[in-house]
VMD Tcl script that draws the C-alpha trace (Angstrom):
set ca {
  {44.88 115.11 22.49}
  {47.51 117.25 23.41}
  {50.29 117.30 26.16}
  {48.67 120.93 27.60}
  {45.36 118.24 28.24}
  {47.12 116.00 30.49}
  {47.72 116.08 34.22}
  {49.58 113.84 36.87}
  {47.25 113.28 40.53}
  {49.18 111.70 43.07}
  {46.58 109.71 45.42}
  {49.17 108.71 47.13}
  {51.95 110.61 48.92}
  {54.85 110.70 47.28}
  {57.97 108.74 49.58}
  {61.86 109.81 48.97}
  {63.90 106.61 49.71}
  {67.20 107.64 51.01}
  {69.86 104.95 50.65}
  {73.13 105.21 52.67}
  {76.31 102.99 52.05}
  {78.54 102.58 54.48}
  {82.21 100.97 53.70}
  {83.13 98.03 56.13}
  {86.10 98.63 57.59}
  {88.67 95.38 57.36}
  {89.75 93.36 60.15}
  {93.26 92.99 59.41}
  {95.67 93.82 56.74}
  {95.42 91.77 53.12}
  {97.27 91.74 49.91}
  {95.29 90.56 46.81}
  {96.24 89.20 43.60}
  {97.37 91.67 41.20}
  {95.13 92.39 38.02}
  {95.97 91.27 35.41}
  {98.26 88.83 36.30}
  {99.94 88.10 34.09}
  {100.62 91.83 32.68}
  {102.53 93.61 29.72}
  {101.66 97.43 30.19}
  {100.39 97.94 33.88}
  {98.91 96.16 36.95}
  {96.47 96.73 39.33}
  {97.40 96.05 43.31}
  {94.87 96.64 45.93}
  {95.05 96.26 49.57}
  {93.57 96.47 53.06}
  {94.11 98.07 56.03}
  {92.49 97.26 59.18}
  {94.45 100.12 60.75}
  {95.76 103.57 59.93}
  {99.80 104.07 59.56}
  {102.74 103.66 57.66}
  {102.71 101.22 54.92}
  {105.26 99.93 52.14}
  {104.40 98.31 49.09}
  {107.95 97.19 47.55}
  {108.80 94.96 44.24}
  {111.41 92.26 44.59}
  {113.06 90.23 41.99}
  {113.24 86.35 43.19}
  {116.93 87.05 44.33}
  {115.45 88.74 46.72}
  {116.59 92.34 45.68}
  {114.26 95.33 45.51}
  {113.26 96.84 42.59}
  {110.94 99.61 43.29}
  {108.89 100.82 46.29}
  {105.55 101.65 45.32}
  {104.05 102.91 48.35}
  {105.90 104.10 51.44}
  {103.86 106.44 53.44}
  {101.25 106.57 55.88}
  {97.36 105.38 55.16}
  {94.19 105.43 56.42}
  {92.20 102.69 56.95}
  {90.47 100.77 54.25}
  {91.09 99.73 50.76}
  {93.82 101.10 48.44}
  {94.93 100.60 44.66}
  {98.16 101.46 43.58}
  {99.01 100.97 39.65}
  {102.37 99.40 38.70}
  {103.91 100.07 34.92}
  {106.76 97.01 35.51}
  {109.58 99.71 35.83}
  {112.04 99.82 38.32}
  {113.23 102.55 40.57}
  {115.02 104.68 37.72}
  {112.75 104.30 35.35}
  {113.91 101.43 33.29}
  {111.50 98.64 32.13}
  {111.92 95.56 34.24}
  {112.53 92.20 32.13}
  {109.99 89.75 31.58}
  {109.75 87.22 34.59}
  {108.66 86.45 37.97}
  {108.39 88.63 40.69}
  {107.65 89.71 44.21}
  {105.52 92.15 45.70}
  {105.48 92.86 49.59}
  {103.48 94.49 51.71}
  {104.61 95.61 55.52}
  {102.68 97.27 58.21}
  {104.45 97.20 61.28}
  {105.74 93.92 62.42}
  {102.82 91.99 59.43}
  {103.90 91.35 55.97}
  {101.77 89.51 53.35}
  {104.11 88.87 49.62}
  {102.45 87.99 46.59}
  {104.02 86.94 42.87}
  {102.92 88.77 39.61}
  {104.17 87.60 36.35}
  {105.58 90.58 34.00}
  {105.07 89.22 30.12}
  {106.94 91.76 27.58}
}
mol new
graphics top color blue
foreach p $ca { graphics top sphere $p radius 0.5 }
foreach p [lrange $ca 0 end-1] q [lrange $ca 1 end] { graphics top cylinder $p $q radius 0.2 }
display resetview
């Protein structure tokens, strides 16, 4: 037998299934838990926006005094991921310890704490 012998019949027609995926759009804005947490190199944050407009994701220390600003700019709506490297500002590596993350849309802000392990 050879492959020039053989032949494909289709008694039946042949049906394309078209799959569409469509992203929900949240209902208001959320902060989740950083991944890892805790973290030596870099963290993930990810976050929701139920609306489009400007947005700041900042890094506190738990005196209360910011560190760096991730994110300050406008978004659209739906989910974002920002990476973190546990540097400040400038540049410098941050200590290990406890700390803050905020996130402020307008008059809502939703803080979360991440644990930096060096």
């Amino acid at each position: 037998m050879y492959l020039d012998d053989i032949r494909l019949l289709a008694s039946d027609p042949i049906t394309a299934v078209v799959e569409t995926y469509q992203t929900p759009t949240p209902q208001h804005v959320s902060l989740e838990q950083n991944s890892p947490n805790p973290f030596n190199s870099t963290t993930t944050i990810r976050f929701n926006l139920a609306t489009a407009g400007p947005v700041e994701l900042v890094i506190y220390n738990l005196a209360g005094q910011q560190l760096a600003v991730l994110v300050n700019e406008s978004r659209e709506i739906g989910r974002h991921t920002v990476q973190w490297d546990g540097r400040d500002q400038a540049g410098y590596a941050l200590a290990s310890g406890v700390y803050l993350y905020c996130l402020r849309m307008g008059e809502r802000t939703v803080s979360r704490r991440l644990v930096l392990v060096r």
